[in-house]
KEFI-18888 format. One line per 8 residues: number of its first residue (from 1); for each residue x, y, z of N, C-alpha, C, O. Coordinates in pm, 1 decimal. Each point is the difference from the previous one (the first is absolute). Example, Ala and Ser with C-alpha at 12.3 -4.5 7.8 and 13.67 -1.06 7.14 Angstrom:
1 = 1319.0 -569.0 780.0 -89.0 119.0 0.0 90.0 120.0 0.0 103.6 -1.9 66.5 | -138.6 106.9 -138.5 82.0 119.0 6.0 -77.0 109.0 73.0 50.9 110.8 16.9
# end
This chain:
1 = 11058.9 10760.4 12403.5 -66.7 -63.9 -112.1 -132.1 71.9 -27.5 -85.4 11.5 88.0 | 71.5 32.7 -201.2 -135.6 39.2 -64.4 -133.5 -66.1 18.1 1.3 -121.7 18.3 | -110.8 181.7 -20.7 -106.0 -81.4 -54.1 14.8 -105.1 -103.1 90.1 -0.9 -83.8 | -187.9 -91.3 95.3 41.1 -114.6 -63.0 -92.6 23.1 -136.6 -101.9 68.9 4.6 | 155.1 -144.0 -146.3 -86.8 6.0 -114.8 -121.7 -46.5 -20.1 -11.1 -122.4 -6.9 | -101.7 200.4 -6.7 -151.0 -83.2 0.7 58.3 -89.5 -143.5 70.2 17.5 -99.5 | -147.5 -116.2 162.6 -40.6 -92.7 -236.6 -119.3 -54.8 98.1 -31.1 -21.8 117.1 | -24.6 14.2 -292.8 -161.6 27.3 14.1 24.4 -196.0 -50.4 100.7 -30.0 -64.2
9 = -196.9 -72.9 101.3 -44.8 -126.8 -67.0 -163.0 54.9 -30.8 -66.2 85.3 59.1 | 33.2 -171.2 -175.8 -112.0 -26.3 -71.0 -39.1 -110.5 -19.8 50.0 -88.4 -69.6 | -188.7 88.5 161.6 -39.4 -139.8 -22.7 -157.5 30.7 -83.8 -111.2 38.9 35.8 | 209.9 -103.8 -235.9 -111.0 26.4 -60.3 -125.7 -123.7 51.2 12.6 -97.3 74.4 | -129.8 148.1 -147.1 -95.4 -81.8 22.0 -103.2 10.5 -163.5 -34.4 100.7 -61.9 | 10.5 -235.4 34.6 -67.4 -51.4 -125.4 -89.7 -76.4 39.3 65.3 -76.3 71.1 | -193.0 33.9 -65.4 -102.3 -115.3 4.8 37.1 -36.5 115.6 38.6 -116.8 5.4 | -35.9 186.9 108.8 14.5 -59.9 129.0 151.9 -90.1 39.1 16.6 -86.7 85.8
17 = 70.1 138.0 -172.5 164.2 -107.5 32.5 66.4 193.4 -11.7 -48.2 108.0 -34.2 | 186.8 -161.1 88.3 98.3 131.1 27.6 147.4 -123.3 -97.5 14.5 -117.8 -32.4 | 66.5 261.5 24.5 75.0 -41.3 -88.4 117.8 2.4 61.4 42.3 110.2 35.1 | 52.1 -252.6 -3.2 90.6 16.3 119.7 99.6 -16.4 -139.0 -41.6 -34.9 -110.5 | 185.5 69.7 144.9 126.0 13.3 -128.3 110.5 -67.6 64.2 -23.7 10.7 120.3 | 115.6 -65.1 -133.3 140.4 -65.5 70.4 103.1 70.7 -51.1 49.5 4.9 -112.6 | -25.0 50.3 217.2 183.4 91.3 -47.9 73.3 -96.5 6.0 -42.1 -93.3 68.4 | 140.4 81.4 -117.1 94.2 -65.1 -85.1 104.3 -13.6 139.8 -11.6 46.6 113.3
25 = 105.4 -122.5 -169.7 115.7 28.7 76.6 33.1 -82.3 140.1 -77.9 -93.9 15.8 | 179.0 109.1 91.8 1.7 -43.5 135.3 -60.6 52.3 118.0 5.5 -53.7 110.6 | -90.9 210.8 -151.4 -36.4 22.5 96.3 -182.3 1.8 -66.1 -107.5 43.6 41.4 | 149.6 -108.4 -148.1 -174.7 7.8 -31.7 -117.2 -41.7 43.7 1.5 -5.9 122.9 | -130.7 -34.5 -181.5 -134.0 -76.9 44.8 -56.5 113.0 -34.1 37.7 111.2 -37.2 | -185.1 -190.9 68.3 -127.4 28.5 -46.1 -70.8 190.7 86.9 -29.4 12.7 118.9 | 23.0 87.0 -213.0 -53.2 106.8 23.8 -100.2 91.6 -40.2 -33.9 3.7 -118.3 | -8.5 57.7 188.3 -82.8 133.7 -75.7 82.9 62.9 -61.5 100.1 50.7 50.6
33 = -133.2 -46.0 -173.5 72.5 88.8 -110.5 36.3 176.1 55.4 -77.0 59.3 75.5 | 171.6 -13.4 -115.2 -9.2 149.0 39.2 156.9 95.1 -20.7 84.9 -7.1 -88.8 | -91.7 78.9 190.6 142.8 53.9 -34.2 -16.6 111.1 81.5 -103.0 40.8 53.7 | 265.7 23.1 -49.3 22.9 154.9 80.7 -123.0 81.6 -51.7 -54.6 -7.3 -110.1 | 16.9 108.2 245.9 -71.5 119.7 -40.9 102.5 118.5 -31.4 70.0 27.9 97.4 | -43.7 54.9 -222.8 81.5 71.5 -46.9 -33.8 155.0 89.9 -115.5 38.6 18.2 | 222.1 27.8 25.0 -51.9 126.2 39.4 -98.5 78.4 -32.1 40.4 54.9 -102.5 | -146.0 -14.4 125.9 -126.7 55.2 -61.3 -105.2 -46.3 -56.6 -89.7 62.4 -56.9
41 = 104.1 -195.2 76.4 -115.7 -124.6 -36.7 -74.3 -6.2 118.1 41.5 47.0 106.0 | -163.9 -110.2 -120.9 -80.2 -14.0 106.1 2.8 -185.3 -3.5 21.2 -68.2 -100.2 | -45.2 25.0 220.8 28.1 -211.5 -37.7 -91.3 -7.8 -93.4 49.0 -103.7 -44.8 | -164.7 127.0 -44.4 -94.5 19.3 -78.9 59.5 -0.5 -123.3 7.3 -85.3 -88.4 | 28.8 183.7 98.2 75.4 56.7 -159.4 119.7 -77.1 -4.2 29.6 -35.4 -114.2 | 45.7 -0.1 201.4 138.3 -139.3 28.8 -57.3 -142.4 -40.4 70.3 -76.4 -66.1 | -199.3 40.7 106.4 -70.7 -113.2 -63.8 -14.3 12.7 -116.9 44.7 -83.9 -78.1 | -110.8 192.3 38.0 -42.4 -3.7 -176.9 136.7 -36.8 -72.2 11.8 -89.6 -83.7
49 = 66.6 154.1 119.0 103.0 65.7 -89.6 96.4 -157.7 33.3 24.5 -63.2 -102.7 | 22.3 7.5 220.5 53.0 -93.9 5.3 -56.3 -169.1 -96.3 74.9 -84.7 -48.6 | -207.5 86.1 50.0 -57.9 -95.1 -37.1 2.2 -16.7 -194.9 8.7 -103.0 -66.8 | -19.0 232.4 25.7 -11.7 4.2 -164.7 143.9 3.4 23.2 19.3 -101.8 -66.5 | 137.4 144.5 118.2 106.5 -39.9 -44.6 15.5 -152.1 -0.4 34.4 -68.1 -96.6 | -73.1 13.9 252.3 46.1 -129.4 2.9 -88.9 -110.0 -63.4 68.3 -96.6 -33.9 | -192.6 83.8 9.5 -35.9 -80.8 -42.9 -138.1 71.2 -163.4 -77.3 -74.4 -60.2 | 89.3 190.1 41.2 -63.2 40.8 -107.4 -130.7 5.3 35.2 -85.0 -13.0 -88.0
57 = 39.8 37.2 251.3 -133.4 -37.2 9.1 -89.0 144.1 28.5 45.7 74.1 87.1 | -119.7 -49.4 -128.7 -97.5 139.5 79.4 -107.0 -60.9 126.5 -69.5 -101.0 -11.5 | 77.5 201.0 147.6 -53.0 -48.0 62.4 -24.5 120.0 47.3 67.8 98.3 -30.0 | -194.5 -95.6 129.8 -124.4 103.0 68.1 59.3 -67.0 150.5 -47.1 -99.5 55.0 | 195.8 206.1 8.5 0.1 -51.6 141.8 -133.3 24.0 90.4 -94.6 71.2 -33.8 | 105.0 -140.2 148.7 -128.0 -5.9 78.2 40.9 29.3 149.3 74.3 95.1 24.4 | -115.1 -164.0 60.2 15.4 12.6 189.5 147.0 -80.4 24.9 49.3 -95.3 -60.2 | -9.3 161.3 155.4 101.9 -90.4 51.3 -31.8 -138.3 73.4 -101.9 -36.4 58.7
65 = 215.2 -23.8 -80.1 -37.3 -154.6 55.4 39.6 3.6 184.4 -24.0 -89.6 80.9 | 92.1 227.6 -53.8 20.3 -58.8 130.0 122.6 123.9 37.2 40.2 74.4 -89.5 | 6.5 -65.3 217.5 108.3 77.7 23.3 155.4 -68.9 -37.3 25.7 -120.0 -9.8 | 49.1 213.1 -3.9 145.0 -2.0 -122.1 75.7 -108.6 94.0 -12.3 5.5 122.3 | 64.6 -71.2 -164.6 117.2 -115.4 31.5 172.7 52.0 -18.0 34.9 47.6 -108.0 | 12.3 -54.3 161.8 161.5 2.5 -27.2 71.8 -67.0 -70.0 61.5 -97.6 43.1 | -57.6 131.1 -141.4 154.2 -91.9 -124.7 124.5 40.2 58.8 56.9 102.1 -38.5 | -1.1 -190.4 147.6 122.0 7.7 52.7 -32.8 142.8 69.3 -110.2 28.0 47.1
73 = 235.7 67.9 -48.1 1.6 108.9 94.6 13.1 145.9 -107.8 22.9 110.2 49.7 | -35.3 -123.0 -153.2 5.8 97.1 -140.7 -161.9 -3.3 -76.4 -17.2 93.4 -78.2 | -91.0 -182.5 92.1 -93.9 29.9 -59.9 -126.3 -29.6 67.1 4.1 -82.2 91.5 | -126.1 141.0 -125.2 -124.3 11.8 75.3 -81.9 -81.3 -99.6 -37.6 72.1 -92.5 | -6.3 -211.5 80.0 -107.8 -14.0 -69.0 -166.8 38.0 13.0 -60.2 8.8 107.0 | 21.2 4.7 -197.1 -159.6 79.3 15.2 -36.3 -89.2 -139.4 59.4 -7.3 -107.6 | -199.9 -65.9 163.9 -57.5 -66.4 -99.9 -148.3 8.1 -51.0 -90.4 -36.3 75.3 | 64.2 81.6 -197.1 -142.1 42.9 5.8 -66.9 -111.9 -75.9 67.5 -103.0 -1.9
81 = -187.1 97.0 -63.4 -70.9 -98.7 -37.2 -21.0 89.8 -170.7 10.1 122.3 -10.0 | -32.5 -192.4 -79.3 -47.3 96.6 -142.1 -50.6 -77.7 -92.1 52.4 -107.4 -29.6 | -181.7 161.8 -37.5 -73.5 -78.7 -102.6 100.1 34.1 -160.3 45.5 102.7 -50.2 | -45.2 -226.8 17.2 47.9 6.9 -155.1 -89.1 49.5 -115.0 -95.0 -59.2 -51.1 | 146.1 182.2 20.6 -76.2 45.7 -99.2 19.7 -32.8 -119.3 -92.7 -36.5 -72.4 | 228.3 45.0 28.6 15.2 -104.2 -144.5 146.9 -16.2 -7.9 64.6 81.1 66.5 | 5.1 -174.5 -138.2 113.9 -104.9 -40.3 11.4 -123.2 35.0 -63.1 -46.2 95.2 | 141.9 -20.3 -165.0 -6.7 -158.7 83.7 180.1 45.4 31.6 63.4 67.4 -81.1
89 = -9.4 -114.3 199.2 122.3 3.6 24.4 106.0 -77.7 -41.4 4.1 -122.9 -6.0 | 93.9 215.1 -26.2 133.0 -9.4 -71.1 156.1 -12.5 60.7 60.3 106.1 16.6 | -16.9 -186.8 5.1 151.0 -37.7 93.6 91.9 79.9 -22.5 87.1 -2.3 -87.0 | -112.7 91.5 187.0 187.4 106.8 -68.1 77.1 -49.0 159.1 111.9 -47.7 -19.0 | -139.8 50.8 117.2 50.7 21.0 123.8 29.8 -154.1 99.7 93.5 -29.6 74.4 | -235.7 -55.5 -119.1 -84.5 -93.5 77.1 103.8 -113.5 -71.7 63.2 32.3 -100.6 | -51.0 -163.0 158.0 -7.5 -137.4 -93.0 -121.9 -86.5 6.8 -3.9 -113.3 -47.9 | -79.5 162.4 99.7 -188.3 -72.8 -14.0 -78.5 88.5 69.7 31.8 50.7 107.5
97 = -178.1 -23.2 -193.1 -107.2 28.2 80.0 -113.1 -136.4 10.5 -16.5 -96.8 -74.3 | -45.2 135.8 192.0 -101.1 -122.6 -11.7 -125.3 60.2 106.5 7.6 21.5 120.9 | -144.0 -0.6 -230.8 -119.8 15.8 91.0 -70.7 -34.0 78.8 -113.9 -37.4 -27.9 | 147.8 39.6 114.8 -49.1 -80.5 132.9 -127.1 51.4 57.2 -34.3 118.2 3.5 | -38.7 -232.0 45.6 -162.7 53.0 94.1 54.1 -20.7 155.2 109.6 -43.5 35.4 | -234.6 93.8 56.6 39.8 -26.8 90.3 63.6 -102.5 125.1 63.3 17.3 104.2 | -112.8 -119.4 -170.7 67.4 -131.5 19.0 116.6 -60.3 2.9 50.5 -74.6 83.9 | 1.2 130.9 -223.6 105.2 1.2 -9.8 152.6 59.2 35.3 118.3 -31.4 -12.6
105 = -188.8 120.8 56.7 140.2 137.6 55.6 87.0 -40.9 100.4 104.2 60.1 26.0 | -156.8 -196.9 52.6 123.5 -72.7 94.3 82.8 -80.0 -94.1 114.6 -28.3 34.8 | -164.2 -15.3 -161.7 109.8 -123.9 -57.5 136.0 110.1 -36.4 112.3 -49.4 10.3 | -120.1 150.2 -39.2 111.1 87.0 17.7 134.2 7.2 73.6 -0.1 -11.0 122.6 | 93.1 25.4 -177.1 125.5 70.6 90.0 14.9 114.9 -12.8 76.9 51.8 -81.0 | -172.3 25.3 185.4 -25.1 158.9 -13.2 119.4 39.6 52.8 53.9 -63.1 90.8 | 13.7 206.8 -161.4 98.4 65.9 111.3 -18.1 25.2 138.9 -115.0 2.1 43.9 | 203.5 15.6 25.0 -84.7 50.5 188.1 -50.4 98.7 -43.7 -111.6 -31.9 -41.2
113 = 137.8 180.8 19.5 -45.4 71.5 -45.4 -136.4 18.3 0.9 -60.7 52.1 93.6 | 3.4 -99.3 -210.1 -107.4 -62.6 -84.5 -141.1 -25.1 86.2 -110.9 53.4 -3.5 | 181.0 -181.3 97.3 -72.9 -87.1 87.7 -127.8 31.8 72.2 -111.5 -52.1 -1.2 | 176.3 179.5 79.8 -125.2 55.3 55.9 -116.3 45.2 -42.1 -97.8 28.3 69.1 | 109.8 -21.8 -183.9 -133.1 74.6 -153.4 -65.2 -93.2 21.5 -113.9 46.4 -4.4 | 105.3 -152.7 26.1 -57.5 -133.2 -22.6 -105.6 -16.2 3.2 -75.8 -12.5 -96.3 | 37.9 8.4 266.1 -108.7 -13.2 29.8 -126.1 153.9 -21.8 -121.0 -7.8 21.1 | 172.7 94.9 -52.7 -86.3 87.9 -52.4 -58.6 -9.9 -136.1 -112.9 21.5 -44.0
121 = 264.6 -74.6 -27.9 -67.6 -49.4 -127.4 -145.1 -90.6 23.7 -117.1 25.9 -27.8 | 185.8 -150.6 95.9 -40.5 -108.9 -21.5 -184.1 54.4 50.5 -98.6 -70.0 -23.5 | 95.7 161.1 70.4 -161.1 41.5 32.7 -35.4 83.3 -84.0 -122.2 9.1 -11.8 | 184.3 57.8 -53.7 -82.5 51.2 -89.9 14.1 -62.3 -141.8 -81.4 50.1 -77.6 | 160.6 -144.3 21.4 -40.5 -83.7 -111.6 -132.8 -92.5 47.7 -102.2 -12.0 -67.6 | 123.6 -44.1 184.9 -147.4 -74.8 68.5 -121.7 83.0 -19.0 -102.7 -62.4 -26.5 | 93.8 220.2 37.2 -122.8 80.1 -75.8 -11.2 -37.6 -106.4 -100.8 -60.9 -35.9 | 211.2 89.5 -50.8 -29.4 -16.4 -164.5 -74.1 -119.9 -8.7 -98.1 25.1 -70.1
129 = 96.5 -128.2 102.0 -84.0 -127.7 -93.8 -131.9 -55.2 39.1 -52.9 -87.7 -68.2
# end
């Protein structure tokens, strides 16, 4: 078996809240937005480029939230943090977004995945305010 596929999550950030999305479906719940890094992309340029397909948004990626998680035994998650530079977001992929502060990021049904971002988030939205 090969190396496994990086996908990059994005946890945008607006006025001190991050923008969690719900994939659809039976294996869905609440995530950092994102997607595969394409051969010759950097997770940077996989954020930009994933975020204006899936939700129409421009964003300035930033620091990572933490070391990569395993999506099953085929993918590497890597999650960075990114300020919204401009759009309001648009549903192509998601069936809800909802801006959450730090408080809020437990009322969630985060993917496992996801989960571990958490508490890194959850300290650096606690800077923001």
């Amino acid at each position: 078996m090969g190396e496994p596929q990086i996908v990059v999550g994005v946890a945008v950030i607006r006025a001190g809240r991050v923008l969690a999305a719900l994939r659809p479906g039976p294996d869905g719940g609440w995530e950092f937005p994102g997607g595969k890094v394409e051969p010759g992309e950097t997770d940077q340029q996989a954020a930009v480029r994933e975020l204006r397909e899936e939700l129409a948004l421009e964003i300035a990626p930033g620091a990572s939230l933490g070391p990569a998680q395993p999506i099953g035994d085929r993918y590497l998650l890597r999650v960075y943090a990114a300020a919204l530079v401009r759009g309001e977001p648009v549903l192509h992929e998601h069936s809800a977004i909802r801006w959450v502060d730090a408080s809020e990021l437990a009322e969630l049904d985060w993917l496992p995945a996801d989960r571990p971002f958490l508490i890194a988030l959850r300290v650096l939205l606690g800077t923001l305010c």
